[in-house]
C-alpha positions as CSV (number, residue, x, y, z in Angstrom):
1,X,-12.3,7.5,5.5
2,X,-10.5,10.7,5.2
3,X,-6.9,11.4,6.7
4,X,-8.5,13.2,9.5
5,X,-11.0,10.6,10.3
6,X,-7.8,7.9,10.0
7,X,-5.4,10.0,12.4
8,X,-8.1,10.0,15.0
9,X,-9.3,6.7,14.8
10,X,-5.1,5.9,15.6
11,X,-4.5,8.6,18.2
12,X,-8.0,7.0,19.7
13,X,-6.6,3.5,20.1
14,X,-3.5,4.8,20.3
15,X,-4.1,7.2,23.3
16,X,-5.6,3.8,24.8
17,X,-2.6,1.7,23.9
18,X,-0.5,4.8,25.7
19,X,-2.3,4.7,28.7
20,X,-1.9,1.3,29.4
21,X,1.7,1.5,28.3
22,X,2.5,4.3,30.8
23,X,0.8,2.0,33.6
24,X,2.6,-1.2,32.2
25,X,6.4,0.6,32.5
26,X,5.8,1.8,36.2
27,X,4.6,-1.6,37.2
28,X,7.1,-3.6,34.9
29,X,9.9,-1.1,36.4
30,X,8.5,-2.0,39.8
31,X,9.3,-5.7,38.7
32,X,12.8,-5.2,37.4
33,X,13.8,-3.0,40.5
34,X,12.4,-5.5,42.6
35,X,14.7,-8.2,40.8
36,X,17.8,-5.5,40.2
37,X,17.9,-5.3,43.8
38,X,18.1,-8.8,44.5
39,X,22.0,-8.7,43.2
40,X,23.2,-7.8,39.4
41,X,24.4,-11.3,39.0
42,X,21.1,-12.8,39.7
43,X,19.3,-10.1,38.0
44,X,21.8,-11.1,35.0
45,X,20.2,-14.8,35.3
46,X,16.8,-14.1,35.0
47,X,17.4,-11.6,31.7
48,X,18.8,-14.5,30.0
49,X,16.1,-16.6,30.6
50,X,13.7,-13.9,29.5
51,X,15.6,-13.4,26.5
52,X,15.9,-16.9,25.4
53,X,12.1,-17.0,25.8
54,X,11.9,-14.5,23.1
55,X,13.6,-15.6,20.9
56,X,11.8,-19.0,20.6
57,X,8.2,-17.2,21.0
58,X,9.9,-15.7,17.5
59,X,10.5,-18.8,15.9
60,X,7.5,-20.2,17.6
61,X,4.8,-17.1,15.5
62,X,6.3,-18.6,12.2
63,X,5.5,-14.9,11.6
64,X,1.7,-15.6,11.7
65,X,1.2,-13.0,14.0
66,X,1.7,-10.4,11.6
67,X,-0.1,-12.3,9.0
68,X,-3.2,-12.6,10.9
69,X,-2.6,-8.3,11.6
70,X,-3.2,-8.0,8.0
71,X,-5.4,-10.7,6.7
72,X,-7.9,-10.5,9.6
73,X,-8.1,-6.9,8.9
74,X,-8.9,-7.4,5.2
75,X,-11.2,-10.3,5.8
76,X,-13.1,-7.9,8.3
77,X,-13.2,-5.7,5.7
78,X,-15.3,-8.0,3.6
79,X,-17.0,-9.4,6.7
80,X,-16.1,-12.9,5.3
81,X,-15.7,-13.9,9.0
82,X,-16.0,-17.8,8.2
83,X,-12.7,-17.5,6.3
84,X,-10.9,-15.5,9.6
85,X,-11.9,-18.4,11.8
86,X,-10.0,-20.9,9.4
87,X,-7.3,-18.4,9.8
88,X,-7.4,-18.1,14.1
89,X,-7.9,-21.9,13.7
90,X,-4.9,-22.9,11.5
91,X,-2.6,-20.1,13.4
92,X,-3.4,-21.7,17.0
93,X,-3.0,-25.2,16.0
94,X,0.5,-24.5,14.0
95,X,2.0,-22.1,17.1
96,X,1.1,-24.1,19.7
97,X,2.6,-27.3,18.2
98,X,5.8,-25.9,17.4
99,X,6.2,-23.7,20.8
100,X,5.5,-26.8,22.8
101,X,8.1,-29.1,21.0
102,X,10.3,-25.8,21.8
103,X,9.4,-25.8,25.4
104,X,10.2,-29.5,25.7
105,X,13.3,-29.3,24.6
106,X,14.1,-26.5,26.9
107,X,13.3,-27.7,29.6
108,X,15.2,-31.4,29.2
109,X,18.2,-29.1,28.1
110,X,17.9,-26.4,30.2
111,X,21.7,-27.8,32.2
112,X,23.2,-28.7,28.6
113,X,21.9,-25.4,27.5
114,X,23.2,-23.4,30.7
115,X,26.8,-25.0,31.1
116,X,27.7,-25.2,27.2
117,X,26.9,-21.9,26.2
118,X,27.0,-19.0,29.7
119,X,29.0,-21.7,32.2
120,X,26.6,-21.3,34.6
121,X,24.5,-24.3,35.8
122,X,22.6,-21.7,38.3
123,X,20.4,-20.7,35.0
124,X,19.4,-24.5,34.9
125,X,16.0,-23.8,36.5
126,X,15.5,-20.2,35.4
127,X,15.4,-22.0,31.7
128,X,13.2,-24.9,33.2
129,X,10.6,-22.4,34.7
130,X,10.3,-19.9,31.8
131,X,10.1,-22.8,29.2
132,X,6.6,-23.7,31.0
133,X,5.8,-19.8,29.5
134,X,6.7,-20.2,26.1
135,X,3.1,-22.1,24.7
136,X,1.6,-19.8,26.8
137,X,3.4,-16.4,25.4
138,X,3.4,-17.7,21.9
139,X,-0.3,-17.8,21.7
140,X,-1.0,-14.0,23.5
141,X,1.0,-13.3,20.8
142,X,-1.8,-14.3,18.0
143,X,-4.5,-13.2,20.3
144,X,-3.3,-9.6,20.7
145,X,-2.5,-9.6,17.1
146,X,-6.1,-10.8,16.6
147,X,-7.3,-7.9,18.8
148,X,-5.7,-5.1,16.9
149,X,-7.1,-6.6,13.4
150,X,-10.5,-6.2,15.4
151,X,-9.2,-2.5,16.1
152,X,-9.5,-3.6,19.8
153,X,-6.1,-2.6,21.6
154,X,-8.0,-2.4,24.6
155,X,-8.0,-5.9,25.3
156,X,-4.4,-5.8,25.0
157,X,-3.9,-3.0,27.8
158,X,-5.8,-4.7,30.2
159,X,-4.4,-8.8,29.4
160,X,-0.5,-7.5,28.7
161,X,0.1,-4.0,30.1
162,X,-2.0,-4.1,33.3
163,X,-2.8,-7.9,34.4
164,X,0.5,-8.9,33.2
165,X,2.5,-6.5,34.9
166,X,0.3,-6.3,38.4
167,X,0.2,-10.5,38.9
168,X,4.1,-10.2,38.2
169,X,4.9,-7.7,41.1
170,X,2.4,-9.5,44.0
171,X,3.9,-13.0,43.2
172,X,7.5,-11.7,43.0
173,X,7.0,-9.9,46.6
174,X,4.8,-12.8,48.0
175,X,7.8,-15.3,47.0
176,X,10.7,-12.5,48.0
177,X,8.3,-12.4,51.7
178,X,8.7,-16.2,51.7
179,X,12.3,-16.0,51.2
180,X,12.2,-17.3,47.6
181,X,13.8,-14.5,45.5
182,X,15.4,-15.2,42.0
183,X,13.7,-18.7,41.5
184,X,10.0,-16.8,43.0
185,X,10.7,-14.0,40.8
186,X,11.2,-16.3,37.3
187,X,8.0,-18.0,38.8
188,X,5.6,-14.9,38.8
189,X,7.0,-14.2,35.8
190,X,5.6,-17.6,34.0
191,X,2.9,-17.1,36.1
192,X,1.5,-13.9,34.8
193,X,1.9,-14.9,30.7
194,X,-0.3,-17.4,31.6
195,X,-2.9,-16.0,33.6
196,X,-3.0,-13.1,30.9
197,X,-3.4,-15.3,28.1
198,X,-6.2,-17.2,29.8
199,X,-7.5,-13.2,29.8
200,X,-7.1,-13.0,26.2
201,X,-8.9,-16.2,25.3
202,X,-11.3,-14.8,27.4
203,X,-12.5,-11.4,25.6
204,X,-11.6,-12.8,22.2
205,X,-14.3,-15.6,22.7
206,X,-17.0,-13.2,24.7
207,X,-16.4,-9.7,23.4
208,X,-14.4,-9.6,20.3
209,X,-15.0,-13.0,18.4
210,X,-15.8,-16.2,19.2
211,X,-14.3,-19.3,17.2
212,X,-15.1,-22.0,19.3
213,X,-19.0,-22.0,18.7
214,X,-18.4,-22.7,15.0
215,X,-17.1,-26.2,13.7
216,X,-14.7,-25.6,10.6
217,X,-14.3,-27.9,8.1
218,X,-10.9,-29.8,7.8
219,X,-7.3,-28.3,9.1
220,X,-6.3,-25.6,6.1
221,X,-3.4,-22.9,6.3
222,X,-4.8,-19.6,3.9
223,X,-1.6,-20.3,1.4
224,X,-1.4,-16.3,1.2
225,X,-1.1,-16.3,4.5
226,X,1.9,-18.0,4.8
227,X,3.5,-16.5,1.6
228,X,2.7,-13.4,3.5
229,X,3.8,-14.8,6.8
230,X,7.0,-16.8,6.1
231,X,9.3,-14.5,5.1
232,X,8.1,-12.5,8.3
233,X,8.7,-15.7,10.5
234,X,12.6,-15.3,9.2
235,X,12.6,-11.3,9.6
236,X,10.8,-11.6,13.1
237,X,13.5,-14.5,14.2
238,X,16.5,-12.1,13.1
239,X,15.1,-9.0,14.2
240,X,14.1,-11.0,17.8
241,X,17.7,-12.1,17.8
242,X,18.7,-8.6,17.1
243,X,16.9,-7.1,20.4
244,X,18.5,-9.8,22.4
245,X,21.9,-10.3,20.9
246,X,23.9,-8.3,23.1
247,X,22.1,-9.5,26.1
248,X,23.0,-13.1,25.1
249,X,26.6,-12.6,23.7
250,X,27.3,-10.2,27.1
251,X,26.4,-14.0,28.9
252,X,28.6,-16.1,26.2
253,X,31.3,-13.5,27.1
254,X,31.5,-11.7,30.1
255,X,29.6,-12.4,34.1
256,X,25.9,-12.5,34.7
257,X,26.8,-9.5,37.0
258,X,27.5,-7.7,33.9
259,X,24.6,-8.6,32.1
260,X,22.6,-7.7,34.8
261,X,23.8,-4.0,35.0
262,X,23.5,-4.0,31.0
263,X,20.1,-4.7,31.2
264,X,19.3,-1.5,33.9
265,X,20.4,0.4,30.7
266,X,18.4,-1.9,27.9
267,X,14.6,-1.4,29.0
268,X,15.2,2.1,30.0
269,X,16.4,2.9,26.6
270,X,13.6,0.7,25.2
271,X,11.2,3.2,26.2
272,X,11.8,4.9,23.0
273,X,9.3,2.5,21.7
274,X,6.4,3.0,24.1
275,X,5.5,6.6,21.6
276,X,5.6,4.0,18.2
277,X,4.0,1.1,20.0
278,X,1.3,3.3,20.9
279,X,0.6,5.4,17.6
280,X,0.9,2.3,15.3
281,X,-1.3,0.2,17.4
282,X,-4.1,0.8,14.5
283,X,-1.7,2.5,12.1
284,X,-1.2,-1.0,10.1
285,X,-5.2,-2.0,10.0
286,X,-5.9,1.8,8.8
287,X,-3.4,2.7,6.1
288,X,-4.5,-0.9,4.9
289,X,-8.0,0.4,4.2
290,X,-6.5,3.4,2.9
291,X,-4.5,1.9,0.4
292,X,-7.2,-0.6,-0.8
293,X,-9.3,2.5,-1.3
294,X,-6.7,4.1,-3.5
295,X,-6.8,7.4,-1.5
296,X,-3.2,8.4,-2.1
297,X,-3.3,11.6,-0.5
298,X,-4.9,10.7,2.9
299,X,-2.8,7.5,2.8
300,X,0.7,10.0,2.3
301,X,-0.8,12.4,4.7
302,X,-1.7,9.9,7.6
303,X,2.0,8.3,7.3
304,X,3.5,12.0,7.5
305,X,1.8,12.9,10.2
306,X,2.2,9.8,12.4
307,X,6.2,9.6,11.4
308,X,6.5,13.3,12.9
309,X,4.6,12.6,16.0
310,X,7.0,9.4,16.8
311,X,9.9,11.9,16.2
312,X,8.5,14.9,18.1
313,X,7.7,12.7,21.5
314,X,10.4,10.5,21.5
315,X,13.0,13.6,20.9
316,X,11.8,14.7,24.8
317,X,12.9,11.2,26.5
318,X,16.2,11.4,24.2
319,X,16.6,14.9,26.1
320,X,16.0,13.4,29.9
321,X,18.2,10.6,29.0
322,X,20.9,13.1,28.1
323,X,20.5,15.3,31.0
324,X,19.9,12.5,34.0
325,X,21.0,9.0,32.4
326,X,23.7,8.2,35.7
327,X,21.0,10.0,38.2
328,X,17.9,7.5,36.4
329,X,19.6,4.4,36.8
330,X,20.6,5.3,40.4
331,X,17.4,6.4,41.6
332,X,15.4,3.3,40.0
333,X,18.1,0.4,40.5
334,X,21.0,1.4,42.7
335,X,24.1,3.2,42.3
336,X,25.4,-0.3,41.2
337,X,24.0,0.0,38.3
338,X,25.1,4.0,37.2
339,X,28.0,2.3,35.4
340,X,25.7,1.9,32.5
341,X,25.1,5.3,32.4
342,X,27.4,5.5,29.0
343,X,25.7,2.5,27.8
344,X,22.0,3.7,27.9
345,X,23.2,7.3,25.9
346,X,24.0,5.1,23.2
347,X,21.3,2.8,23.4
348,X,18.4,5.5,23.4
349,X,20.5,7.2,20.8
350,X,20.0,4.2,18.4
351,X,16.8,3.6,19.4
352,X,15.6,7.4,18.5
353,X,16.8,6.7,15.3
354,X,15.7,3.1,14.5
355,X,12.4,3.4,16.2
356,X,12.0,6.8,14.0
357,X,11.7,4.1,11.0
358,X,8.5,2.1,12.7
359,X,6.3,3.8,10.9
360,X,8.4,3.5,7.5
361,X,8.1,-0.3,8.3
362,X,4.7,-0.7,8.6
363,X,4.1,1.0,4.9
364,X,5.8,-1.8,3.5
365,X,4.2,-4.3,5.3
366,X,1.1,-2.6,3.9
367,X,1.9,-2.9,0.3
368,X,3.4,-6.4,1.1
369,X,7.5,-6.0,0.9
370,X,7.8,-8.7,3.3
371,X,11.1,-10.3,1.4
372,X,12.5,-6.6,1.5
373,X,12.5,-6.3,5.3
374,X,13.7,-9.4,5.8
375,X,16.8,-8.8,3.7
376,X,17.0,-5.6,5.8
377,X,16.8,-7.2,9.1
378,X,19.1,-9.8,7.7
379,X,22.2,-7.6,6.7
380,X,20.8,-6.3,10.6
381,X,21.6,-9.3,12.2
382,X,25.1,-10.5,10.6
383,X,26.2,-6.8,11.2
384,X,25.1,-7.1,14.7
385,X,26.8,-10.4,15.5
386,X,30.0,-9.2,14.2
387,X,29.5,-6.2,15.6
388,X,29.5,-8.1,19.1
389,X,32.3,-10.1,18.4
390,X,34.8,-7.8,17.7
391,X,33.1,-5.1,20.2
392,X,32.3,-6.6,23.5
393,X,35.6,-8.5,24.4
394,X,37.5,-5.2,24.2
395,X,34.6,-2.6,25.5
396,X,32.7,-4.6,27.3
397,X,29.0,-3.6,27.9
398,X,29.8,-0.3,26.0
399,X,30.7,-2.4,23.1
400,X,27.0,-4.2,22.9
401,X,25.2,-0.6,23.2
402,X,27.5,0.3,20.4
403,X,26.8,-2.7,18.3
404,X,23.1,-2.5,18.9
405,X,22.5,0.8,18.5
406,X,24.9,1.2,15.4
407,X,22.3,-1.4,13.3
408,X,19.6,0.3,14.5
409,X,20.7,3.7,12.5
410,X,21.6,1.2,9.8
411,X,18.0,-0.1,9.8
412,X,16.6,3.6,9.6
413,X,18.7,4.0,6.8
414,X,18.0,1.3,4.4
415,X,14.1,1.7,5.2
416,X,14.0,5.4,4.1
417,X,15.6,4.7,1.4
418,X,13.7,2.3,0.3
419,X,10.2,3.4,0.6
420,X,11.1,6.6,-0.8
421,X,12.1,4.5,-4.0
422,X,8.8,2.5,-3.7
423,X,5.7,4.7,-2.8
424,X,7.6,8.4,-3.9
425,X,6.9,9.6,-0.4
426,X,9.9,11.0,1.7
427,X,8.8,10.4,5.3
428,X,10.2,13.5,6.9
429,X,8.9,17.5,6.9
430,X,10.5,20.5,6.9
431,X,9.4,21.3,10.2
432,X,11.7,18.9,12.1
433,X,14.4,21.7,11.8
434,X,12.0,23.7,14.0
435,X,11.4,20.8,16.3
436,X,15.2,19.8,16.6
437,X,15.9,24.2,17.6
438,X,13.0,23.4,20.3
439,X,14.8,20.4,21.6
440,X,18.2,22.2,21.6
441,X,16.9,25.1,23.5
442,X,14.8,23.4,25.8
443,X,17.8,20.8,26.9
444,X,20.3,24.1,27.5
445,X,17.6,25.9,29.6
446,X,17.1,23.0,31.8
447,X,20.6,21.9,32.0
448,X,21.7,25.3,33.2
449,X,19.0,25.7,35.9
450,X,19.3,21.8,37.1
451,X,22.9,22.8,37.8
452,X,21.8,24.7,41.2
453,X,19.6,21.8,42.9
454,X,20.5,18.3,43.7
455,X,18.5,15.5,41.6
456,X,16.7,13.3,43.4
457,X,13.3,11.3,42.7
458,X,10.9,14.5,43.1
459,X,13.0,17.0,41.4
460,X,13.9,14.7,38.6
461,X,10.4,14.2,37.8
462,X,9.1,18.4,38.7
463,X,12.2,19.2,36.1
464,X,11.3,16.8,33.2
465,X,7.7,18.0,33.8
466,X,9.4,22.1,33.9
467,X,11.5,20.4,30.5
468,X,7.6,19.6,28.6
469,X,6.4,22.9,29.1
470,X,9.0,24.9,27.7
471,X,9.4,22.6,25.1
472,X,5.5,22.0,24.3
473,X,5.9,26.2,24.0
474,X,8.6,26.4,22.0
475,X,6.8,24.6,19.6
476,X,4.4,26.9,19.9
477,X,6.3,29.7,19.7
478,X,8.0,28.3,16.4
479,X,5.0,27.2,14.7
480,X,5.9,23.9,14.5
481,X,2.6,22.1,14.5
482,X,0.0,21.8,11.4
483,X,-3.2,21.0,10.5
484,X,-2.5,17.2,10.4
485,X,-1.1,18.1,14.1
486,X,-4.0,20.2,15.8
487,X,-6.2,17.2,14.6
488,X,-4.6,14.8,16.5
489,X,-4.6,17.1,19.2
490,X,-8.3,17.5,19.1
491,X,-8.4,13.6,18.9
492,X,-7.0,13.6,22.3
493,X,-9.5,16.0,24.0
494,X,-12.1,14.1,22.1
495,X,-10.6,10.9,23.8
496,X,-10.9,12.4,27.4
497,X,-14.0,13.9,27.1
498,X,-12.9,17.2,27.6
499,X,-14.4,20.5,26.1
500,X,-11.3,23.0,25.0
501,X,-12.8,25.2,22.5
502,X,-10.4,28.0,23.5
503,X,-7.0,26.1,23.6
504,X,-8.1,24.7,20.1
505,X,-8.4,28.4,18.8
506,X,-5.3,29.2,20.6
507,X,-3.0,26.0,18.8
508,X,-5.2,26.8,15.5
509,X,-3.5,30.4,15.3
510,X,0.4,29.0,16.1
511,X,0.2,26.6,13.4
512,X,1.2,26.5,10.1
């Protein structure tokens, strides 16, 4: 497989991935307005709830997730597909018996849990209800995981970004109609995990690969596997409590209300992983093969490439955020919420920087460097703690953005450094500084003409389109793209079906 072959194999299940990505944030928005409009306190409630589920779905994966990524992929590869169902076998048995102890002692300990640690006993039945969720999430988890190492994302747009998202919003309104709001809403919630993973146990056992047909001998766990996996059970804990740190310490320390408007800024900023998530859906399974193959140059070329395309995306939602972060988080939760305008700058800030490093990541999870990111997302976590301490007592919900965001660049940081050392490739191209006088440009232009029109829902999204354009022509203009580029390009016309013979000659003759 060449590098060419390799980036359009990713921008092909990436463009997929994308797709269902972009349909998942407007529906999962949907939901969050829908809750956000309820009240900031109550909206508060339930994102404590959601982010205690995460963190135990962490613990829960033991990092097998990631393990079955890899291994699946490389079993595949042999098409020794006796040994992947001992793998699916031993990773459903061992996730599911530690995520339901977990969920048990949620749920008796849900008051305990909700007095002792946010004062609230109203978050008693939030805990109780999303507890039910947590077998449930923990196993999607492996089966989407299992998907990908199949090079099916697919499956996982329709199961997590579109039936997920779609059951949410009808329940939450049907209960909201009845007149059962934050404790409906936590419902549909629970509800939707498990009618998607019920999805996903469907297409793995009729379209992708069935395990249940098969008896296996006795219960085995792959002891490479879990050398593999079990430093990636700690890194995924740490990082997990890293993403929802600052939404938990904001509950230890200051009113759900508070929380609530936090978390108007969090998942907007988060967006800047929607570009990553998409592009590395296949990026793991492919630069695997690559490097097994001992094709250097494609494996260099396809990391390159797929690094600059994360930074040239994500640098245009960096931009919007800049321009309209108060009018954003007006228009989609209420001018309640426009306090955390200051908040999301610095969150999307971070995240441009520390989702930059996705890519970077994956390359060591490739050549197996799992006790290295786990000593990175270690020295993460204690900073980030401390970091929240001394940060959010004095600044409040400005203090978390700042805390989260400053580990983030930290993270980028350490990971460049490092795989530079390891695999003697330096992520980053010259052409970023024409990409970055693009940006800069672009951002003036628009700021200057948004000044003469109010910003409301239509014009917000007619100027970030307006912002694209001269920014996709800039680049253009500046030769910014190359032949790595135009072939991802050509991926996606390939991917719609589309015929553009002439726009191909045209990008072919402003590229490098």
């Amino acid at each position: 497989m060449s590098s060419e072959d390799s980036l359009k194999k990713i921008v092909k299940g990436g463009f997929i991935v994308f797709l269902g990505i972009f349909i998942s944030k407007i529906v999962g928005y949907l939901y969050r307005i829908i809750v956000a409009r309820i009240g900031a306190e109550q909206y508060g409630l339930l994102s404590l709830g959601i982010a205690l589920l995460g963190v135990f779905t962490t613990i829960s994966l033991l990092g097998l997730n990631q393990g079955i990524l890899r291994y699946v992929s490389f079993y595949k590869g042999k098409e020794d597909f006796q040994k992947i169902k001992e793998l699916l076998s031993s990773a459903f048995k061992l996730t599911f018996s530690l995520s339901l102890i977990f969920a048990i002692i949620l749920f008796i300990f849900s008051k305990q849990i909700s007095i002792t640690f946010f004062s609230n006993e109203n978050l008693s039945w939030i805990i109780k209800i999303i507890a039910i969720a947590l077998p449930f999430n923990t196993l999607r988890e492996v089966l989407i995981n299992t998907f990908k190492a199949f090079q099916k994302v697919k499956y996982e747009v329709y199961i997590k970004n579109i039936t997920e998202n779609i059951s949410k919003v009808i329940i939450t309104l049907i209960f909201i109609i009845l007149g059962v709001k934050i404790i409906g809403a936590t419902i549909a919630y629970t509800a939707s995990i498990i009618l998607s993973f019920i999805l996903a146990l469907y297409f793995l056992e009729k379209k992708v690969f069935s395990i249940f047909k098969t008896k296996l001998s006795k219960f085995s766990l792959n002891k490479e596997l879990f050398r593999y996996s079990l430093p990636l059970l700690f890194g995924n804990f740490i990082f997990s409590l890293i993403l929802w740190t600052d939404t938990l310490m904001l509950g230890y320390f200051l009113p759900e209300s508070e929380v609530g408007i936090y978390n108007a800024a969090l998942p907007t900023a988060f967006l800047m992983f929607t570009i990553p998530y998409a592009l590395l859906a296949l990026f793991i399974p492919i630069l695997t093969e690559l490097h097994a193959q001992n094709k250097t140059e494609d494996f260099r070329s396809v990391y390159k490439t797929i690094t600059k395309w994360i930074f040239l995306l994500n640098i245009i939602l960096l931009g919007i955020f800049y321009l309209f972060s108060e009018k954003i988080l007006g228009i989609l939760f209420g001018q309640e919420y426009t306090i955390a305008s200051t908040s999301l700058l610095i969150l999307s800030t971070g995240y441009f920087i520390g989702f930059l490093a996705s890519s970077i990541q994956s390359v060591l999870l490739v050549i197996k460097r799992t006790k290295l990111i786990l000593l990175n997302t270690s020295i993460m976590a204690i900073g980030n703690i401390l970091l929240n301490i001394l940060l959010i007592p004095k600044y409040g919900i400005v203090g978390a953005a700042i805390a989260t965001s400053s580990i983030f660049i930290i993270r980028t940081i350490l990971l460049v450094t490092e795989s530079t050392l390891i695999t003697k490739i330096f992520p980053f191209k010259l052409s970023y500084i024409k990409i970055i006088f693009s940006i800069l440009v672009t951002f003036f232009s628009i700021k200057y003409i948004s000044s003469f029109y109010e910003i409301n829902l239509i014009t917000l999204i007619l100027t970030s389109l307006f912002f694209l354009l001269i920014y996709g022509i800039l680049l253009l203009l500046t030769k910014s793209l190359e032949k790595e580029d135009i072939s991802i390009i050509k991926s996606i016309q390939q991917k719609t079906g589309k015929d553009f013979t002439k726009i191909n000659q045209f990008l072919t003759k402003f590229s490098k």
